[in-house]
C-alpha positions, 0 to 999 in steps of 0.5 A: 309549202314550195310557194312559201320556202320560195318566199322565205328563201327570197326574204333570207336573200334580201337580207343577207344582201342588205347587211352585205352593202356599206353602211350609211355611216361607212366611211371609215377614218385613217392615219395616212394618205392610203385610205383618202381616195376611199374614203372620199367615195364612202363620204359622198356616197353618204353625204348625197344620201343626206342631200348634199347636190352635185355641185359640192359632191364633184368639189368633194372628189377633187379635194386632195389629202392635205399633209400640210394642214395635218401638220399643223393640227399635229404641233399647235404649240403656241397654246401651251404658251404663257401669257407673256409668251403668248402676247409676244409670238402674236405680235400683240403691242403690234395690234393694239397700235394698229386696232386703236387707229382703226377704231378711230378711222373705223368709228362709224361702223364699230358704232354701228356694230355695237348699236345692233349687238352690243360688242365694243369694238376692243374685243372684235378687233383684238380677233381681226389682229390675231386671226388675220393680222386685219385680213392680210394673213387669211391663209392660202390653203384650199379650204375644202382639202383642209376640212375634208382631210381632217374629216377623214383623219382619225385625231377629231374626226366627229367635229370635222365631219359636221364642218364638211357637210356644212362646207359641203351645204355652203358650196352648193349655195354658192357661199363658198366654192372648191377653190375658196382659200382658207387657214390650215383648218378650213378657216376663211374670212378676215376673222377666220370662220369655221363653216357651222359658223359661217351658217348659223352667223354669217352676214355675207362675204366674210373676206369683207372686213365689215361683214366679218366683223359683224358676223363676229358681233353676231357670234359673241351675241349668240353666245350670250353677250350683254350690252355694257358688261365687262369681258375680262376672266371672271366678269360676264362676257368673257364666255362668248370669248371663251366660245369662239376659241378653246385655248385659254391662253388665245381667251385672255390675249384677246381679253387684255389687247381688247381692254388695251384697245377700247380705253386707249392710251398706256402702255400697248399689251401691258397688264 
């Protein structure tokens, strides 16, 4: 009877001690920088228990909490523009002047990307000007800082923890690094990918416009492009636009300069 109160009195212990520890899913959101140190340790305590190596964990440990990454989460207001609106504050007659001479100067690698994935070259340039401005505004913030400050924030916290572990996985490849420089929310490259995207559709260093452009094809692919069909509101394409962006106003800006783009001639951004 001893030997079995000992027993049971071990297994009690244990237990008690088990639910004592964090949780695999303890790293807890906030509102401030107070909390990002913590949870910092909690989120690669985490993150090396699902595989994450040594190289991104140290990356993780020296990310800073990026206030200037959550004030642009907190006032993106050109999304509740209208249209007109909209197509101004982005400069669009400024991208199709600029997307018509790079369809022309760039003829054989647009016809090379719509011979593999059957996107035209208006649409995949409208992004290149409205992401990046044809790569001369790809951002210059630390990528990693970014995204893991919106991990731990508490507006989209859920979203942003799979960009991490995915940047996290990009860093231990050697894709990306601790220093890579990126767009308020994590974005890099000439047409600005989000990490998840960089690894499901990537096709090598995206500050390279080609590779970039091509990962963008190959995007709108996977999101159910079809060779030859329109992609104005309403007509079949115009899904894999809405997939690469949410906002309905940015949907049809790229559809128009898109149009505006591969029929030439006319009026620049006119509808």
């Amino acid at each position: 009877m001893i030997k079995g109160r000992t027993v049971a009195t071990a297994v009690i212990g244990a237990t008690a001690l088990l639910l004592s520890l964090p949780s695999a899913e303890a790293a807890q959101c906030g509102s401030s920088p107070a909390g990002f140190e913590a949870w910092k340790r909690e989120f690669s305590a985490e993150a090396q228990g699902k595989g994450i190596g040594p190289t991104a964990l140290s990356a993780l440990m020296q990310t800073n909490y990026a206030s200037a990454t959550i004030a642009a989460d907190r006032g993106q207001r050109s999304f509740s523009l209208t249209l007109d609106q909209f197509l101004a504050k982005r400069g669009a007659t400024t991208i199709v002047a600029k997307g018509r001479q790079l369809k022309q100067s760039q003829a054989a690698l647009f016809a090379s990307i719509q011979q593999r994935y059957g996107v035209p070259p208006g649409p995949l340039i409208a992004i290149w000007g409205m992401e990046t401005g044809f790569g001369s505004q790809r951002g210059n913030q630390n990528m990693l800082s970014s995204i893991a400050t919106l991990a731990y924030d508490c507006r989209r916290p859920e979203f942003f923890t799979d960009q991490l572990y995915a940047a996290l996985k990009l860093i231990d490849r050697g894709t990306l690094s601790g220093s890579t420089r990126g767009s308020m929310h994590g974005e890099v490259g000439q047409t600005q990918f989000m990490p998840k995207n960089i690894l499901a559709y990537g096709t090598g260093n995206l500050d390279v416009a080609a590779n970039a452009l091509n990962s963008t094809a190959n995007f709108l692919k996977a999101h159910g492009w079809r060779a030859g069909a329109g992609y104005q509101p309403g007509e079949p394409n115009f899904a894999a636009i809405e997939a690469w962006n949410a906002a309905g106003v940015y949907q049809r800006a790229i559809a128009l300069i898109g149009r505006q783009i591969d029929e030439g001639g006319g009026a620049a951004a006119s509808r």
